[in-house]
PyMOL Python script that loads the backbone (N, CA, C, O; Angstrom):
from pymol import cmd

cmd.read_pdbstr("""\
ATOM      1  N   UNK A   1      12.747 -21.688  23.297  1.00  0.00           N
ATOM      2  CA  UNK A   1      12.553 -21.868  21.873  1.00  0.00           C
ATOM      3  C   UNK A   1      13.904 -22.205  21.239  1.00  0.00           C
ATOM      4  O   UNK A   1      15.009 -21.692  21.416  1.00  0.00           O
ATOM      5  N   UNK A   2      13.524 -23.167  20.484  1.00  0.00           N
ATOM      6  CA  UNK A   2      15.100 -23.479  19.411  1.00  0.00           C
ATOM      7  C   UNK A   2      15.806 -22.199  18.852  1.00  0.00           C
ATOM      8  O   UNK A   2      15.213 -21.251  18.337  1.00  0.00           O
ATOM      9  N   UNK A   3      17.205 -22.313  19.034  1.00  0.00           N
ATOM     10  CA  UNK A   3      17.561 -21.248  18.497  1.00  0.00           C
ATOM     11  C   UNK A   3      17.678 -21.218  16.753  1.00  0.00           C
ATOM     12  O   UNK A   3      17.620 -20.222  16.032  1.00  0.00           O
ATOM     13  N   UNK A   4      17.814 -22.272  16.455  1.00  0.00           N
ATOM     14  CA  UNK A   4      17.134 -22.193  14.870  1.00  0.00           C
ATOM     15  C   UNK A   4      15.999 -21.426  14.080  1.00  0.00           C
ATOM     16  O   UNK A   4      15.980 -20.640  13.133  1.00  0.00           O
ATOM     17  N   UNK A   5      14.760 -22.205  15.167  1.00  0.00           N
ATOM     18  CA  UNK A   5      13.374 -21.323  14.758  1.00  0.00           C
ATOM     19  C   UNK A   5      13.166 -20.086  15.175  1.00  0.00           C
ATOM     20  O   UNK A   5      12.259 -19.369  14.751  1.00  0.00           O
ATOM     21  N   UNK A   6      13.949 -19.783  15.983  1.00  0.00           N
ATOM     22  CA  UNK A   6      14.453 -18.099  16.708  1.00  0.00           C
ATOM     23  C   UNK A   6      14.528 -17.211  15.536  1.00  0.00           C
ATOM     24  O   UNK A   6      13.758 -16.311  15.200  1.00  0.00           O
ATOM     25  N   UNK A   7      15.776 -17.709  14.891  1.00  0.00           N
ATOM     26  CA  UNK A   7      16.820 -16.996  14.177  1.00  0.00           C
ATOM     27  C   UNK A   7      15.848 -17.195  12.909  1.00  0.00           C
ATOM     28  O   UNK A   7      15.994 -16.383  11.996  1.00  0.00           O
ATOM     29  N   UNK A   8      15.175 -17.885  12.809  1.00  0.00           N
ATOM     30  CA  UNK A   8      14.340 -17.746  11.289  1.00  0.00           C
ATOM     31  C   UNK A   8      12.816 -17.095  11.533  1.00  0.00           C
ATOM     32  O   UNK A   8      12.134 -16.825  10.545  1.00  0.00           O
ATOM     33  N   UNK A   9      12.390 -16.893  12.663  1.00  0.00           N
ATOM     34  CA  UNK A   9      11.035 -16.103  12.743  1.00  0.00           C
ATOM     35  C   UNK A   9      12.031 -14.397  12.531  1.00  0.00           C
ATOM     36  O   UNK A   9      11.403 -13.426  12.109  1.00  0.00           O
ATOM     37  N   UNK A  10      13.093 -14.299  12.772  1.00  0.00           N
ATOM     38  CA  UNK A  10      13.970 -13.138  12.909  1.00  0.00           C
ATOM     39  C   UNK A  10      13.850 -12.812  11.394  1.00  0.00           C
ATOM     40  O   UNK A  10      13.616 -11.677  10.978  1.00  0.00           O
ATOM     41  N   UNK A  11      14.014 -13.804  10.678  1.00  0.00           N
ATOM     42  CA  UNK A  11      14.387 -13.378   9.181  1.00  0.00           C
ATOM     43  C   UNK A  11      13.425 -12.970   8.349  1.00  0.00           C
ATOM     44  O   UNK A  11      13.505 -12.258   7.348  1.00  0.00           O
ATOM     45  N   UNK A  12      12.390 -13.553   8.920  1.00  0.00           N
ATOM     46  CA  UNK A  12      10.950 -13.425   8.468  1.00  0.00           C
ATOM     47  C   UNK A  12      10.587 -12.105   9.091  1.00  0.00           C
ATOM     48  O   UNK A  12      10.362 -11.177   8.314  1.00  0.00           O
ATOM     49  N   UNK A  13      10.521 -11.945  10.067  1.00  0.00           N
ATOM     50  CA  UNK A  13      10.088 -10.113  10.700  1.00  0.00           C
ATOM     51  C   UNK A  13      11.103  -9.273   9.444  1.00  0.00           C
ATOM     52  O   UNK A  13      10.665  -8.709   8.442  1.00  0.00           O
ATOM     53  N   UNK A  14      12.508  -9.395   9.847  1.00  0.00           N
ATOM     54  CA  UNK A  14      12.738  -8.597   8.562  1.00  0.00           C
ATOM     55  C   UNK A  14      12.254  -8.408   7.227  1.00  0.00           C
ATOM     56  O   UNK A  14      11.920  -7.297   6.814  1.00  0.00           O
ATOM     57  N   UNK A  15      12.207  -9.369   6.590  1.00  0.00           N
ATOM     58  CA  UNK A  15      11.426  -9.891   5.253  1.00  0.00           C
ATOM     59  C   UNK A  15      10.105  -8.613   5.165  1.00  0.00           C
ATOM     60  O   UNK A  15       9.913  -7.501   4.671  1.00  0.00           O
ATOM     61  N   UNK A  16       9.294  -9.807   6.138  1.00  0.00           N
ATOM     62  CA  UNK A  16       8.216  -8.564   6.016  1.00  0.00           C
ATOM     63  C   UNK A  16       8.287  -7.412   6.640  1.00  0.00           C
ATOM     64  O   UNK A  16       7.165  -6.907   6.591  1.00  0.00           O
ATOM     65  N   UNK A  17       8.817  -6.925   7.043  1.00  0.00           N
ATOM     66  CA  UNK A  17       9.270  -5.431   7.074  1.00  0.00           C
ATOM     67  C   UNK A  17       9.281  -4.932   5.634  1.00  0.00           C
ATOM     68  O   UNK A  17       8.330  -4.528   4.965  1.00  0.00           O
ATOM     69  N   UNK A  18      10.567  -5.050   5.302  1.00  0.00           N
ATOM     70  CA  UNK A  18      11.097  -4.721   4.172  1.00  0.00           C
ATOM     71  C   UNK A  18      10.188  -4.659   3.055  1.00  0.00           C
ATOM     72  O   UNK A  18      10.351  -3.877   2.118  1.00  0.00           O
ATOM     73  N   UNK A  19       8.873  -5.784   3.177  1.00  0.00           N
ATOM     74  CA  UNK A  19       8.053  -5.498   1.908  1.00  0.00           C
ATOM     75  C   UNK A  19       6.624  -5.049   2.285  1.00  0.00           C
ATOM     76  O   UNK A  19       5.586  -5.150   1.631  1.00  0.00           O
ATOM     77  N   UNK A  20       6.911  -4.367   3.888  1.00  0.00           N
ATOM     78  CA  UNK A  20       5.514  -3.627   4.375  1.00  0.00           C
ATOM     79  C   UNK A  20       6.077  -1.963   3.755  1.00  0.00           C
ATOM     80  O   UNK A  20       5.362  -1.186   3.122  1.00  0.00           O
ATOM     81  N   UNK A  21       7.396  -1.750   4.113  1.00  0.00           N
ATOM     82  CA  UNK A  21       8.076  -0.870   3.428  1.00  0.00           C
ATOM     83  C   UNK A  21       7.904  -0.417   2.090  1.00  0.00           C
ATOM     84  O   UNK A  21       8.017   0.723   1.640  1.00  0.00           O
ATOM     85  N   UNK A  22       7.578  -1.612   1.457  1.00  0.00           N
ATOM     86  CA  UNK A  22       7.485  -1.572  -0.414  1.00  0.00           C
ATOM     87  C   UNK A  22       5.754  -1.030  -0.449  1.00  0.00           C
ATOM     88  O   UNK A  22       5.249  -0.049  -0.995  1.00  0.00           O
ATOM     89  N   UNK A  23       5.380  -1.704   0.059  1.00  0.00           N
ATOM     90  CA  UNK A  23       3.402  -1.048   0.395  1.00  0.00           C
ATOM     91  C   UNK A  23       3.102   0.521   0.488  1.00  0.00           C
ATOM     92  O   UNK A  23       2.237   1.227  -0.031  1.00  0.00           O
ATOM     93  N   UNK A  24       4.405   0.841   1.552  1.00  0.00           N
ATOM     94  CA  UNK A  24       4.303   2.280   2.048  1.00  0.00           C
ATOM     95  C   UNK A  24       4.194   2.875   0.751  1.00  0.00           C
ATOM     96  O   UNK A  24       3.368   3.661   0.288  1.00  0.00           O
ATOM     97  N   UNK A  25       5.337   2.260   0.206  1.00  0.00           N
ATOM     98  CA  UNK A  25       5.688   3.480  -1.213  1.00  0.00           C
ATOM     99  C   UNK A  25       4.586   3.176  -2.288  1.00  0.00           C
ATOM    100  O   UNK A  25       4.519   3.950  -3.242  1.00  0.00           O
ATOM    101  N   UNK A  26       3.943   2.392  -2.236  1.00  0.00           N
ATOM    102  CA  UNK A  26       3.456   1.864  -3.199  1.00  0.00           C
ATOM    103  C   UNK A  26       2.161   2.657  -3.221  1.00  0.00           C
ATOM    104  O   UNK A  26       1.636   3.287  -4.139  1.00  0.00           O
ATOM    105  N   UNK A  27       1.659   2.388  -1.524  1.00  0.00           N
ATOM    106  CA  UNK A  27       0.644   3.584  -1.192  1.00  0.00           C
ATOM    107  C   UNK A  27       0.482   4.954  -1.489  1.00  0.00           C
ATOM    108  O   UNK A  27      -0.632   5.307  -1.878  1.00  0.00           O
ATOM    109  N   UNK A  28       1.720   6.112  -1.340  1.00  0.00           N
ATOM    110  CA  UNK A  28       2.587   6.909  -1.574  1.00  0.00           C
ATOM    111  C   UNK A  28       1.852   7.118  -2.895  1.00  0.00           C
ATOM    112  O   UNK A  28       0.753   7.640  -3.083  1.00  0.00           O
ATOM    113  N   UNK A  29       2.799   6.534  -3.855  1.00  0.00           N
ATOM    114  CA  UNK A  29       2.718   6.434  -5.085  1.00  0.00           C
ATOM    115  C   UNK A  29       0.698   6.284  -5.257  1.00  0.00           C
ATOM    116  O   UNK A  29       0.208   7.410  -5.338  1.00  0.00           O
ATOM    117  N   UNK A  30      -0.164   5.362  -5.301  1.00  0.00           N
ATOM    118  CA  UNK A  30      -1.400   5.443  -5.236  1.00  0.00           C
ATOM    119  C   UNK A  30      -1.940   6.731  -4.790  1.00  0.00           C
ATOM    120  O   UNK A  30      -2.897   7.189  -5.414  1.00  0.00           O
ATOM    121  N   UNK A  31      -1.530   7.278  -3.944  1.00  0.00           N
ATOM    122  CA  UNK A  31      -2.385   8.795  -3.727  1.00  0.00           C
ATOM    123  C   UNK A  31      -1.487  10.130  -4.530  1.00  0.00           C
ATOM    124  O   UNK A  31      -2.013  11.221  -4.749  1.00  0.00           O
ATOM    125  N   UNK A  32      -0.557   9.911  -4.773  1.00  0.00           N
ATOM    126  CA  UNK A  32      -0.149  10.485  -6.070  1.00  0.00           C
ATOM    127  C   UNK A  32      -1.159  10.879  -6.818  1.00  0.00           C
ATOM    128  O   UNK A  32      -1.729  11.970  -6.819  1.00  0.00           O
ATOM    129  N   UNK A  33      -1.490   9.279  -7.901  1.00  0.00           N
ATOM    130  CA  UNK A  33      -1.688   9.398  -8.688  1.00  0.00           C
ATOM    131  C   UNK A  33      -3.241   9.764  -8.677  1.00  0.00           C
ATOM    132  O   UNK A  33      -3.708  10.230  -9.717  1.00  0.00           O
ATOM    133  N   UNK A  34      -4.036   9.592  -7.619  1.00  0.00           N
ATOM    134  CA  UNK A  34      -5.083   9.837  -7.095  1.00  0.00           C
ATOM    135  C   UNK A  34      -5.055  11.449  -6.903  1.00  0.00           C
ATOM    136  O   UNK A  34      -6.040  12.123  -6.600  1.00  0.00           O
ATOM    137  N   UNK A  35      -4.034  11.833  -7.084  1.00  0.00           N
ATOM    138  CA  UNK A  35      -4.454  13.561  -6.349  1.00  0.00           C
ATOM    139  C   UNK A  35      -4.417  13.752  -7.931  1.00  0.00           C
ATOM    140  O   UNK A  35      -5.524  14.119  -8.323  1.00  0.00           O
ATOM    141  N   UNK A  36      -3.443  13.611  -9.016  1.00  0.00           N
ATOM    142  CA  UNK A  36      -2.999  14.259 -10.264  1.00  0.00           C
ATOM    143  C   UNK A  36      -4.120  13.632 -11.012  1.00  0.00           C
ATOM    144  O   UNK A  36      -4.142  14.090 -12.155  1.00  0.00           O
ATOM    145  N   UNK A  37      -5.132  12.690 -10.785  1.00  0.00           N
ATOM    146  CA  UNK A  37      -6.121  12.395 -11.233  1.00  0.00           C
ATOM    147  C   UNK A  37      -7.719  13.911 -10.956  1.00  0.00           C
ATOM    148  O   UNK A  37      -8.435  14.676 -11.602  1.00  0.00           O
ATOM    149  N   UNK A  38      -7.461  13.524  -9.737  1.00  0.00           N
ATOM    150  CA  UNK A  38      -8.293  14.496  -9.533  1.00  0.00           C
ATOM    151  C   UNK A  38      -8.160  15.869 -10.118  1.00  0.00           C
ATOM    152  O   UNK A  38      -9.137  16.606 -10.258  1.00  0.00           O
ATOM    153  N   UNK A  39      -6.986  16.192 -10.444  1.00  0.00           N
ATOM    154  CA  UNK A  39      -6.832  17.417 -11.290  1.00  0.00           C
ATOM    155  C   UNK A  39      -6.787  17.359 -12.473  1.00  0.00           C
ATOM    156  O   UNK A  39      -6.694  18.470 -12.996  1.00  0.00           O
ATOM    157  N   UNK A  40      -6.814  16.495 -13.174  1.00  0.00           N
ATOM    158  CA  UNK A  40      -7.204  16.031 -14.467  1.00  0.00           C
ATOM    159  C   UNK A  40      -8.973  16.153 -14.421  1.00  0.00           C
ATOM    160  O   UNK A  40      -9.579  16.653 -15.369  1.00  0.00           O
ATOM    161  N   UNK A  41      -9.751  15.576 -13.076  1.00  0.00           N
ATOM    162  CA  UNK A  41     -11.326  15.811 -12.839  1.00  0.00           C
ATOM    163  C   UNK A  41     -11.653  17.080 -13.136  1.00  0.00           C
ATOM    164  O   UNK A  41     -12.406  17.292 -14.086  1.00  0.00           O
ATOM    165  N   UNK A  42     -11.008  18.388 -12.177  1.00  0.00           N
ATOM    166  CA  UNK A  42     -10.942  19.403 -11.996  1.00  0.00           C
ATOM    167  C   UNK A  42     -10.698  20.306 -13.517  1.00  0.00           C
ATOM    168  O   UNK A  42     -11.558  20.915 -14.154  1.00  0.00           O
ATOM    169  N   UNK A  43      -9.541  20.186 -13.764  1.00  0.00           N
ATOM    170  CA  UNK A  43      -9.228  20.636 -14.766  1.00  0.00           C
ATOM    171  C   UNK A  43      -9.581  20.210 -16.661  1.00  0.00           C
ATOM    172  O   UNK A  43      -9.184  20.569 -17.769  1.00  0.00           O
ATOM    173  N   UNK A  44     -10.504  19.300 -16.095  1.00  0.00           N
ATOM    174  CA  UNK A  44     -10.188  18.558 -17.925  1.00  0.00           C
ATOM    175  C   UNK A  44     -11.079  19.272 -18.623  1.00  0.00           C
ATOM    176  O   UNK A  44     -10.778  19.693 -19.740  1.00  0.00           O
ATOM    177  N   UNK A  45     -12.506  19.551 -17.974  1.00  0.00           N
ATOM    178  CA  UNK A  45     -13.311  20.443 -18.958  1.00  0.00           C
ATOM    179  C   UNK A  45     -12.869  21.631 -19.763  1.00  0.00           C
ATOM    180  O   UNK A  45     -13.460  21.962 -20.791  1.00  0.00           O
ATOM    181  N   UNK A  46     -11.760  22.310 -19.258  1.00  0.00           N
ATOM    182  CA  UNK A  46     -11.251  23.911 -20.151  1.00  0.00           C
ATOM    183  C   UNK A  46     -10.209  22.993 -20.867  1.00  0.00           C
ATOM    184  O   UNK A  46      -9.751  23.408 -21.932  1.00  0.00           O
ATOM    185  N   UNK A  47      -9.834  21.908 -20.436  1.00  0.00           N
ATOM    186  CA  UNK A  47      -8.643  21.387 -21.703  1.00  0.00           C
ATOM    187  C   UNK A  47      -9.428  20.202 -22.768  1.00  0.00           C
ATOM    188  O   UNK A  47      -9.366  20.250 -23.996  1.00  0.00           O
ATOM    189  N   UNK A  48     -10.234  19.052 -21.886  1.00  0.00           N
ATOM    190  CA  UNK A  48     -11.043  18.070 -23.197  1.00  0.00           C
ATOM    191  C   UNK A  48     -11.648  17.653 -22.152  1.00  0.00           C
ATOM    192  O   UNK A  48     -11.430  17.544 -20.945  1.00  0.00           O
ATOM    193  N   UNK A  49     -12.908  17.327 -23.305  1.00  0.00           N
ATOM    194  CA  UNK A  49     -13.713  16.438 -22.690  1.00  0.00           C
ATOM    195  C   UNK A  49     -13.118  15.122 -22.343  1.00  0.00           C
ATOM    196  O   UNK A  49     -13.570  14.593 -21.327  1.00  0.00           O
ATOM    197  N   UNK A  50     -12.072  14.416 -23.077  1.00  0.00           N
ATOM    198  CA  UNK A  50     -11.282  12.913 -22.703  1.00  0.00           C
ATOM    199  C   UNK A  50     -10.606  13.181 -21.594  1.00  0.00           C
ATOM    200  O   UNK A  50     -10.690  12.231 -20.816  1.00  0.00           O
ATOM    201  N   UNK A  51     -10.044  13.960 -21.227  1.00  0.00           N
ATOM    202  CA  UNK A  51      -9.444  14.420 -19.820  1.00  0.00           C
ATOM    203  C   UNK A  51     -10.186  14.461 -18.944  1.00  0.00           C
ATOM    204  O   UNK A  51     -10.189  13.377 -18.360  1.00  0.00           O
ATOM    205  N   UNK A  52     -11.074  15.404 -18.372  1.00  0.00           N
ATOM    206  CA  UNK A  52     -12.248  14.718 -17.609  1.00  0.00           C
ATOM    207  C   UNK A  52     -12.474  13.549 -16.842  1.00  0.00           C
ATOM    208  O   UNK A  52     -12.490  13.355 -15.626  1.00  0.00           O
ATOM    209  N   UNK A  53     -12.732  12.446 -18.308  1.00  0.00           N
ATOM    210  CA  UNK A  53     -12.828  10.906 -18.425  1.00  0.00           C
ATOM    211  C   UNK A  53     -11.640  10.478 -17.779  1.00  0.00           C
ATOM    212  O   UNK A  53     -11.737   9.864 -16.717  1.00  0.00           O
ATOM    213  N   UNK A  54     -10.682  10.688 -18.212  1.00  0.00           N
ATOM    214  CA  UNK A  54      -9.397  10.054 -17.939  1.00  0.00           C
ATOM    215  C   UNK A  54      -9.167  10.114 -16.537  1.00  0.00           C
ATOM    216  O   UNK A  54      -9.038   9.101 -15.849  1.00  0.00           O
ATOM    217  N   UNK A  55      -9.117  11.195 -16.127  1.00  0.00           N
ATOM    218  CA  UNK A  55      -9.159  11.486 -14.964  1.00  0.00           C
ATOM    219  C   UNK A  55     -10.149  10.959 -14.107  1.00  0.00           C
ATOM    220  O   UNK A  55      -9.632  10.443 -13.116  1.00  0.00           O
ATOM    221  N   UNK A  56     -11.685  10.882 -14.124  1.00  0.00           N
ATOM    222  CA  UNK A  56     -12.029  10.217 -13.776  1.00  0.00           C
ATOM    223  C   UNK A  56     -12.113   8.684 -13.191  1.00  0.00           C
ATOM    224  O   UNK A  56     -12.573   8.246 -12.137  1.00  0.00           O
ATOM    225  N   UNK A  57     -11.558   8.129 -14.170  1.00  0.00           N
ATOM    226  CA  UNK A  57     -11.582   6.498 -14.513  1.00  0.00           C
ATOM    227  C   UNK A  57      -9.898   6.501 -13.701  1.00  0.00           C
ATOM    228  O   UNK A  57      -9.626   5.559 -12.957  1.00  0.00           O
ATOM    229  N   UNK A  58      -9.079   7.394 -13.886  1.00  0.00           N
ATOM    230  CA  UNK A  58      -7.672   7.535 -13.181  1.00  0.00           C
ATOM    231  C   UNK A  58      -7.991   7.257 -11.681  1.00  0.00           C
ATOM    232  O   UNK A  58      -7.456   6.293 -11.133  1.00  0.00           O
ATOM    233  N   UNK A  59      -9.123   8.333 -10.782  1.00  0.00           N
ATOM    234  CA  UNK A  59      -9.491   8.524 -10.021  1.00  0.00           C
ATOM    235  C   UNK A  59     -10.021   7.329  -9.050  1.00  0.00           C
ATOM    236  O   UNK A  59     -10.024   7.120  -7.837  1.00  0.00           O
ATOM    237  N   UNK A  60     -10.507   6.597 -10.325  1.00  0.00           N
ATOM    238  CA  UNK A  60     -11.556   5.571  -9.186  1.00  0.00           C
ATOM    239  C   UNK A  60     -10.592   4.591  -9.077  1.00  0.00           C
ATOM    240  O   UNK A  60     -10.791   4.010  -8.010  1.00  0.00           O
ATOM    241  N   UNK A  61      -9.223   3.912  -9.914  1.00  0.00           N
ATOM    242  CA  UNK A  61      -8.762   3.319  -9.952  1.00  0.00           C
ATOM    243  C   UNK A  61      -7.517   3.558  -9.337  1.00  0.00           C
ATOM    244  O   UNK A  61      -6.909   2.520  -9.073  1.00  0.00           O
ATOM    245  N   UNK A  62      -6.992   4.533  -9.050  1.00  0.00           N
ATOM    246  CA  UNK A  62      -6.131   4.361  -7.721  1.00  0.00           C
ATOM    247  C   UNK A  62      -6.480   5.055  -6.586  1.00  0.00           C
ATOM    248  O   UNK A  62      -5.633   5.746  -6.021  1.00  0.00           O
ATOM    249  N   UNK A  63      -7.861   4.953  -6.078  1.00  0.00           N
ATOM    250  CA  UNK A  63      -8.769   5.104  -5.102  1.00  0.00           C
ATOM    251  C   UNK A  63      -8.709   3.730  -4.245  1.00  0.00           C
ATOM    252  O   UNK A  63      -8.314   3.462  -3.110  1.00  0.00           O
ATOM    253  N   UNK A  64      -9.466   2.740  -5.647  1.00  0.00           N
ATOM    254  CA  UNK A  64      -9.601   1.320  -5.077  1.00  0.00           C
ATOM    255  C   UNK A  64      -8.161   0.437  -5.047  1.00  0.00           C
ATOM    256  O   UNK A  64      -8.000  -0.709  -4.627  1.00  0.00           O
ATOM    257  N   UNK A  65      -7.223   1.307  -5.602  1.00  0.00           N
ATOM    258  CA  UNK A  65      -5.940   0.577  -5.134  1.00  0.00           C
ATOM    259  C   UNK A  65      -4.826   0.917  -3.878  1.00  0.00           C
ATOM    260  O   UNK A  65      -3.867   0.264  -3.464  1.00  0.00           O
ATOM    261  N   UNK A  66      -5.455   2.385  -3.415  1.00  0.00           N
ATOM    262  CA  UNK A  66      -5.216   2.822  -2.487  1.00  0.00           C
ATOM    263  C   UNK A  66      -5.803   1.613  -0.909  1.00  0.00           C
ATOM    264  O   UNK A  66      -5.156   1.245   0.071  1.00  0.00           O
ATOM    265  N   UNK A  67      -7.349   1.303  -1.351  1.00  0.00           N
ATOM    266  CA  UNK A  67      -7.946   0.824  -0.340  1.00  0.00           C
ATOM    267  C   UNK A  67      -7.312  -0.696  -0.161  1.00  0.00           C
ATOM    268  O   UNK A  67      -7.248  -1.203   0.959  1.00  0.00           O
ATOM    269  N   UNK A  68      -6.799  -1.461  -1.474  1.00  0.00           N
ATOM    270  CA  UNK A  68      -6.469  -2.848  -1.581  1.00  0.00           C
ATOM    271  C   UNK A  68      -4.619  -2.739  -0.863  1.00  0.00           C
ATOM    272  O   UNK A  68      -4.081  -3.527  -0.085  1.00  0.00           O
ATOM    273  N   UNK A  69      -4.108  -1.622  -1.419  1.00  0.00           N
ATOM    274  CA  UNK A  69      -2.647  -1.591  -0.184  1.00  0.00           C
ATOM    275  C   UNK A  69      -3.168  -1.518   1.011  1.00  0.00           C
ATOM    276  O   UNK A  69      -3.034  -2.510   1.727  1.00  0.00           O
ATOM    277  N   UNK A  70      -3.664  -0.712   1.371  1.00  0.00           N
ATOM    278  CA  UNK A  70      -4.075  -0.415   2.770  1.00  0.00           C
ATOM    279  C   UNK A  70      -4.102  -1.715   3.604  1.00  0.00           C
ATOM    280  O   UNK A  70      -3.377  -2.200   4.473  1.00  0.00           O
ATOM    281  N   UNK A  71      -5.531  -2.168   2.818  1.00  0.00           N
ATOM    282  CA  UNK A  71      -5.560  -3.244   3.488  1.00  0.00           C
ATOM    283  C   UNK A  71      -4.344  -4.329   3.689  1.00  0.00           C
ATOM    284  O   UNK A  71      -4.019  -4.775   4.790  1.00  0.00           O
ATOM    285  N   UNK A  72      -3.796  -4.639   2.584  1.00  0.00           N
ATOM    286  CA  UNK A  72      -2.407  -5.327   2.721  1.00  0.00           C
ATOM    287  C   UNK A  72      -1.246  -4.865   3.545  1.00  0.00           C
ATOM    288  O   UNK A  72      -0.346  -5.645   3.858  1.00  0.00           O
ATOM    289  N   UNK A  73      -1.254  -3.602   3.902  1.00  0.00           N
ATOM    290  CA  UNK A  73      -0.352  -3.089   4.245  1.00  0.00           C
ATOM    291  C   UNK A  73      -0.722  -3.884   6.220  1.00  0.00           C
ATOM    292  O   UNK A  73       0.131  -4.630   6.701  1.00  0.00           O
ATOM    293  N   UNK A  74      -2.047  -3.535   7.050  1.00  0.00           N
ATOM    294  CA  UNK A  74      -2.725  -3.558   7.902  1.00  0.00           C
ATOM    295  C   UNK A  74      -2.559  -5.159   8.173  1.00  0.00           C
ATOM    296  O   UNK A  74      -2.111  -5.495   9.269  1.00  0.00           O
ATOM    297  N   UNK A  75      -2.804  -5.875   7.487  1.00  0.00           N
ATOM    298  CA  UNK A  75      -2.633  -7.221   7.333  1.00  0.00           C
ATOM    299  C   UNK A  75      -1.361  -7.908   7.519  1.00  0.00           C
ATOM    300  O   UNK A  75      -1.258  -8.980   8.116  1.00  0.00           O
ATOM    301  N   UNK A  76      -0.543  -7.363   7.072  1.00  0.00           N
ATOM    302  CA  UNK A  76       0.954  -7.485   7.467  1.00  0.00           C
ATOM    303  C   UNK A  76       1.660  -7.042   7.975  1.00  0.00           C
ATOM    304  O   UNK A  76       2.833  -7.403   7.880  1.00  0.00           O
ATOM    305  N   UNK A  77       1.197  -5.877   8.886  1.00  0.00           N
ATOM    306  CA  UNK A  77       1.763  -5.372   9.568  1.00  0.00           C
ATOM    307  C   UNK A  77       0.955  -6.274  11.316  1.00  0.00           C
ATOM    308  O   UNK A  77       1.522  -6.396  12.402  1.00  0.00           O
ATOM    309  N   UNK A  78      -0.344  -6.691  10.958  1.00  0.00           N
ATOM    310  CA  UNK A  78      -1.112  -7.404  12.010  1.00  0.00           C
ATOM    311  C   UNK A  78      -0.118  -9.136  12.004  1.00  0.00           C
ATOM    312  O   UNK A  78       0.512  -9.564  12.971  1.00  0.00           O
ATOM    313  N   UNK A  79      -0.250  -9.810  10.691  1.00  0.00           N
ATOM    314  CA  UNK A  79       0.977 -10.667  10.994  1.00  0.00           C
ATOM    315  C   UNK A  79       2.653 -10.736  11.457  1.00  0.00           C
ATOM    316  O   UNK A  79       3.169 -11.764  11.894  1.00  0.00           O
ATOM    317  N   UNK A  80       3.346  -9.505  11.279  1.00  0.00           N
ATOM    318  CA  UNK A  80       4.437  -9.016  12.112  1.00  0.00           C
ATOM    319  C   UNK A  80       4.218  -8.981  13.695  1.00  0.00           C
ATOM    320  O   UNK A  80       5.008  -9.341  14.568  1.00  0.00           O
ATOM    321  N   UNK A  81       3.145  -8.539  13.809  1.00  0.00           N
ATOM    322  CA  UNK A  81       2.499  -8.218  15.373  1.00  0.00           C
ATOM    323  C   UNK A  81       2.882  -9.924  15.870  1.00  0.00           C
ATOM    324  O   UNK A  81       3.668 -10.345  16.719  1.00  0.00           O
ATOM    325  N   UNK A  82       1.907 -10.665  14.887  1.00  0.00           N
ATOM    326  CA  UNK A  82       1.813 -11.715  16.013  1.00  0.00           C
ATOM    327  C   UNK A  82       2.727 -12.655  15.934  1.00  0.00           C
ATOM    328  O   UNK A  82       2.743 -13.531  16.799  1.00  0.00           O
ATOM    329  N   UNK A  83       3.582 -12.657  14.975  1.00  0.00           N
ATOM    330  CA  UNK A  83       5.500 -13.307  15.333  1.00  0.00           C
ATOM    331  C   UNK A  83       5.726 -12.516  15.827  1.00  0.00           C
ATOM    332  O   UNK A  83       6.189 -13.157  16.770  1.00  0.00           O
ATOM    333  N   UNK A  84       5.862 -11.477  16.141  1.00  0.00           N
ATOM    334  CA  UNK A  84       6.640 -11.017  17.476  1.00  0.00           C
ATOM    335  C   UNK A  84       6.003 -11.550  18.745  1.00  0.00           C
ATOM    336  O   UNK A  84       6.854 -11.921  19.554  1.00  0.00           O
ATOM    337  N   UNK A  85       4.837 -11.685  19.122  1.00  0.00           N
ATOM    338  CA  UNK A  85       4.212 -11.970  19.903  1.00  0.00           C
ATOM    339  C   UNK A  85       4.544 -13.469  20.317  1.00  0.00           C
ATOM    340  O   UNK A  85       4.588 -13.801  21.501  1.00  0.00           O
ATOM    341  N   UNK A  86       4.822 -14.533  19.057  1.00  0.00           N
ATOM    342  CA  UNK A  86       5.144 -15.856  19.023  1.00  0.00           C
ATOM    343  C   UNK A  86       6.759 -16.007  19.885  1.00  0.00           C
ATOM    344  O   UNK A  86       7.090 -16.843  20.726  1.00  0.00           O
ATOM    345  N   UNK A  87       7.432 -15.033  19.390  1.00  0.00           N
ATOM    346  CA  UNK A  87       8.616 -14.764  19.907  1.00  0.00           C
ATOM    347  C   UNK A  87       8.870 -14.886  21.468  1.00  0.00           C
ATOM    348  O   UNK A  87       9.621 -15.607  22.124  1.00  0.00           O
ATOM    349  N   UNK A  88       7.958 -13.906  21.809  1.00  0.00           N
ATOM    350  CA  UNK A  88       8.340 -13.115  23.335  1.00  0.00           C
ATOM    351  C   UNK A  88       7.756 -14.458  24.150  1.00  0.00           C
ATOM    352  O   UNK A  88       8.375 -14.766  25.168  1.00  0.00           O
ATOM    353  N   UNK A  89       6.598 -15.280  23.764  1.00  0.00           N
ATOM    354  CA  UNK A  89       5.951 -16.370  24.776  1.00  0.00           C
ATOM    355  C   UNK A  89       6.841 -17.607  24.652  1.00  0.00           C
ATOM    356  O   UNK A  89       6.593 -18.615  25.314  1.00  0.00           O
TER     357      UNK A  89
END
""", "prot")
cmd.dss("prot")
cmd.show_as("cartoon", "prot")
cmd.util.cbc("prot")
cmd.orient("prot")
């Protein structure tokens, strides 16, 4: 293999590293806010009825953003797989 296109599938594995890295946290951060939601579920009735809600609607929405990193995260970590794979043949 050219050592050009070598040295730039190289830059690219890093790259996406670095922003499978940003996913992690991002994920991280999504179940956060997913747990402090749920205690807003838990807890909102003795404090408000809008809490509850909030929490609720908190809940489902970094639930389904939990599932949309995920998937991104899986996805790019499956395209890392196969430049490396491009690499080694």
């Amino acid at each position: 293999m050219e050592a050009k296109l070598k040295q730039s599938y190289i830059e690219e594995i890093k790259f996406q590293t670095k922003m499978l890295n940003n996913l992690k946290r991002w994920l991280k951060v999504s179940i956060i806010l997913s747990s402090l939601s749920f205690a807003f579920v838990l807890f909102g009735p003795s404090l408000d009825f809008v809490c509850q809600i909030i929490g609720i609607i908190g809940m489902i929405l970094s639930t389904i953003a939990c599932v949309l990193i995920l998937l991104g995260y899986k996805n790019g970590r499956n395209n890392v797989n196969k430049i490396i794979d491009s690499l080694n043949k």
